[in-house]
C-alpha positions as CSV (number, residue, x, y, z in Angstrom):
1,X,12.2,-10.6,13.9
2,X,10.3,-10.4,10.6
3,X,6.4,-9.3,10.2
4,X,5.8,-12.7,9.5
5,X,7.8,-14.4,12.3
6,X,6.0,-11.7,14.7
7,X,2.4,-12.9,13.4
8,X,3.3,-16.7,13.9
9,X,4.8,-16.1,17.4
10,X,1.7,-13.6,18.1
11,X,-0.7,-16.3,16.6
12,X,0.8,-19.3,19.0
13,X,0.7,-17.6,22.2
14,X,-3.3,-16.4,21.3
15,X,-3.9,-19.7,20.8
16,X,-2.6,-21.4,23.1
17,X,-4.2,-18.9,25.2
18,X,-7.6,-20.5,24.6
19,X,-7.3,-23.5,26.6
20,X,-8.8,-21.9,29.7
21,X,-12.1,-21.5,27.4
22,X,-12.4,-25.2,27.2
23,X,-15.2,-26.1,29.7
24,X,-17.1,-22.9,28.2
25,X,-16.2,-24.1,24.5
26,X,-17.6,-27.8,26.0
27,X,-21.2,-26.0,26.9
28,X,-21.2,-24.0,23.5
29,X,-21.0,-27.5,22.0
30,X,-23.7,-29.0,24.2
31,X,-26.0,-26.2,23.1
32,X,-25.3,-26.5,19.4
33,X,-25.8,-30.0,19.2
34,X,-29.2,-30.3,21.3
35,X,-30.6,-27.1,18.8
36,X,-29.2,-29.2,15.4
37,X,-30.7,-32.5,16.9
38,X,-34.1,-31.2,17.8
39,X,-34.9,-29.8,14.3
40,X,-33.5,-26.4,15.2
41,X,-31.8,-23.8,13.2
42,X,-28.3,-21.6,14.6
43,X,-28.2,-17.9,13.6
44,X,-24.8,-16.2,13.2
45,X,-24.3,-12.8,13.0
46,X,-21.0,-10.2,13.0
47,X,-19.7,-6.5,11.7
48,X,-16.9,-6.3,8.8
49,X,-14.3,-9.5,9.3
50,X,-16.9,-10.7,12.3
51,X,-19.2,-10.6,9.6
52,X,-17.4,-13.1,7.4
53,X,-17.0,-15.6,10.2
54,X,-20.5,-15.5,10.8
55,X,-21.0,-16.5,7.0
56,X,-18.2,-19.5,7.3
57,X,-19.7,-20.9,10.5
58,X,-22.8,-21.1,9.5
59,X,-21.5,-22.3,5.8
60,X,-19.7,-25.1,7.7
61,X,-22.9,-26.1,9.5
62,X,-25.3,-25.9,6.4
63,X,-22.5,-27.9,3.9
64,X,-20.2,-29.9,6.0
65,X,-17.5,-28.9,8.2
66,X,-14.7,-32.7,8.0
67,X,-17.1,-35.6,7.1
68,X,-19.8,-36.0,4.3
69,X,-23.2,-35.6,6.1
70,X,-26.7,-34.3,6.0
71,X,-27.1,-30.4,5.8
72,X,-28.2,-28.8,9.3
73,X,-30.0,-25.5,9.1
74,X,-27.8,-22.5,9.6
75,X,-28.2,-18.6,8.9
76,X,-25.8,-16.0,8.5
77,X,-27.7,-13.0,9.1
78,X,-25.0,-11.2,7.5
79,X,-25.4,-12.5,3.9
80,X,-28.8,-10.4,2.7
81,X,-27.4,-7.0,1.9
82,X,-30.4,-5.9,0.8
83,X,-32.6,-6.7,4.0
84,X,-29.6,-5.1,5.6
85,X,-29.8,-1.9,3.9
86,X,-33.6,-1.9,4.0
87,X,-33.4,-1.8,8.2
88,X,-30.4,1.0,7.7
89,X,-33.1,2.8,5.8
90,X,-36.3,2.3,7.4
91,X,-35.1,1.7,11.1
92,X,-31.5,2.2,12.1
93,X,-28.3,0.0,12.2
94,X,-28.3,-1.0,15.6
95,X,-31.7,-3.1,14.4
96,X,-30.1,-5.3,11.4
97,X,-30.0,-8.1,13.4
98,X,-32.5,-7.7,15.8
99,X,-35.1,-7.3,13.6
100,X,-34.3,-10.7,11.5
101,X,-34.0,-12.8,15.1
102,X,-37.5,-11.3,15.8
103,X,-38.7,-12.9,12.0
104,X,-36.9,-16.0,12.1
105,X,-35.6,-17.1,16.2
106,X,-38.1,-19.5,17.5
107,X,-37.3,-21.3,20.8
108,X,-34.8,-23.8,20.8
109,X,-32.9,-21.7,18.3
110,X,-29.1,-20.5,18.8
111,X,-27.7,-17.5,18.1
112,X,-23.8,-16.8,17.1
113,X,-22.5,-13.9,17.7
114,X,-18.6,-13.0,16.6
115,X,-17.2,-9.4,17.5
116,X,-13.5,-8.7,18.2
117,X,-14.5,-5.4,20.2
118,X,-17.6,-6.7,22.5
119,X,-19.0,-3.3,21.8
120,X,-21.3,-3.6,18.6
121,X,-24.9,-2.1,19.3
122,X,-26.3,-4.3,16.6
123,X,-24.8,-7.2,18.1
124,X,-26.0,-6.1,21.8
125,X,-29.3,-5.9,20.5
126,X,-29.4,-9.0,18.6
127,X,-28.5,-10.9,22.4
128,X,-31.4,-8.7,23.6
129,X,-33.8,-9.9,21.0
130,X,-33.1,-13.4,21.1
131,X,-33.4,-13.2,24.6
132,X,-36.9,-12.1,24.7
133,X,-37.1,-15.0,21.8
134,X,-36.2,-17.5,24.5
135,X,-33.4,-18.2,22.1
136,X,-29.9,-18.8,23.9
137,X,-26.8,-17.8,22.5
138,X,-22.8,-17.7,22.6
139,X,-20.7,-14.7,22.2
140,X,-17.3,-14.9,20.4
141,X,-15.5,-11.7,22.0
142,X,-12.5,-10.3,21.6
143,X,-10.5,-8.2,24.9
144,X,-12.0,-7.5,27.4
145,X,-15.2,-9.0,26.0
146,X,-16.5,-5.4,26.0
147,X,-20.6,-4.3,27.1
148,X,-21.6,-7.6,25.3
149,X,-19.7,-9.5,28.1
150,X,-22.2,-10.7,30.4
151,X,-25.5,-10.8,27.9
152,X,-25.1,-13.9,25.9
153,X,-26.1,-17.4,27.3
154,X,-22.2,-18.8,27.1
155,X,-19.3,-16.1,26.4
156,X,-15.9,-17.4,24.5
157,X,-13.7,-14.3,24.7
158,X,-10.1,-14.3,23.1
159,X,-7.6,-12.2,25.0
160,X,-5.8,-9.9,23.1
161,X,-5.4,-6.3,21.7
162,X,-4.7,-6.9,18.1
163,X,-7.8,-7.6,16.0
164,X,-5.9,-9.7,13.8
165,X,-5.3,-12.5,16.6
166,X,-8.3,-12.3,17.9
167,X,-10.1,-13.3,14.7
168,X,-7.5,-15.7,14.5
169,X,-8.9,-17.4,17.6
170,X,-11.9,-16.8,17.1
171,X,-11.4,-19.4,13.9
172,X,-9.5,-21.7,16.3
173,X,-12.6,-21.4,18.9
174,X,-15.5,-22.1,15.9
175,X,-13.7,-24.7,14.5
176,X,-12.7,-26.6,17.1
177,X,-16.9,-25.9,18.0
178,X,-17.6,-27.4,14.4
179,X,-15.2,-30.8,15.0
180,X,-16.9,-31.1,18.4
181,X,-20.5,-30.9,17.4
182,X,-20.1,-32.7,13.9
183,X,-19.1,-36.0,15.4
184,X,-22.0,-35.8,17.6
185,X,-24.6,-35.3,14.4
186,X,-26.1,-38.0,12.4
187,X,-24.4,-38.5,9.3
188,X,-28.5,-38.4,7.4
């Protein structure tokens, strides 16, 4: 079997591995919609690959996803590199994303969080943060679901061992997440 033909087959069975994440996926859509119809914002937030989800997700939330409609509010904590680096300097890593949930999660809010391993610090502390923020969240994890498993409001975690696949359904889980909550949206 080719390299290609093994990352189709690979690709099929993860995602057809997702269905039993349906009813979770359902509540994650619940809880998106209710923040975007109340005048709230999402926050998304990921390391390296997780990192450029985060960015799409929220893109496809604050441009449009299938259909033309209004903009709803949606930050990728990921995109200010130099905020980023600032916290590196003056704080630590572990804090990038913490710190910016502390400046900017109000109640009513939702945090994102994508990570393939379950076991980003930055990430752990970012569930932490919006949790004293009274800010709920959903977890896109990958494995095992890692020592994030367990933290966030709603987990979503793709089975797997290859990080490739997993960020393939990951896609598969925050798109499907966009089609669900964009027909529920008014269009202005």
């Amino acid at each position: 079997m080719s390299h290609l033909q093994r990352a189709i087959e690979e690709s099929i069975a993860t995602a057809r591995s997702l269905s039993v994440l349906e009813e979770p996926l359902n509540r994650a859509a619940q809880l998106v919609t209710r923040c975007l119809t109340s005048g709230k914002k999402i926050l998304v937030c990921g390391n390296g690959g997780s990192a450029s989800d985060a960015t799409h997700l929220a893109t496809e939330f604050l441009c449009r996803f299938m259909g033309d409609r209004r903009p709803y509010p949606a930050i990728s904590l990921t995109a200010n590199g130099e905020f980023m680096t600032a916290v590196c300097n003056d704080y630590h890593a572990d804090e990038i994303f913490a710190r910016q949930l502390w400046g900017l999660a109000e109640p009513g809010d939702v945090l994102i969080v994508i990570t393939t391993s379950g076991k980003s610090k930055n990430v752990v502390r970012a569930l932490e943060e919006a949790k004293k923020k009274n800010v709920e969240s959903i977890a896109l994890l990958g494995r095992d679901g890692g020592f994030t498993k367990g933290i966030a409001t709603i987990d979503l975690i793709v089975p797997g061992t290859v990080t490739a696949r997993i960020q393939e359904g990951q896609k598969v889980l925050y798109h499907a997440l966009c089609e669900m909550v964009e027909e529920k949206l008014p269009k202005n």
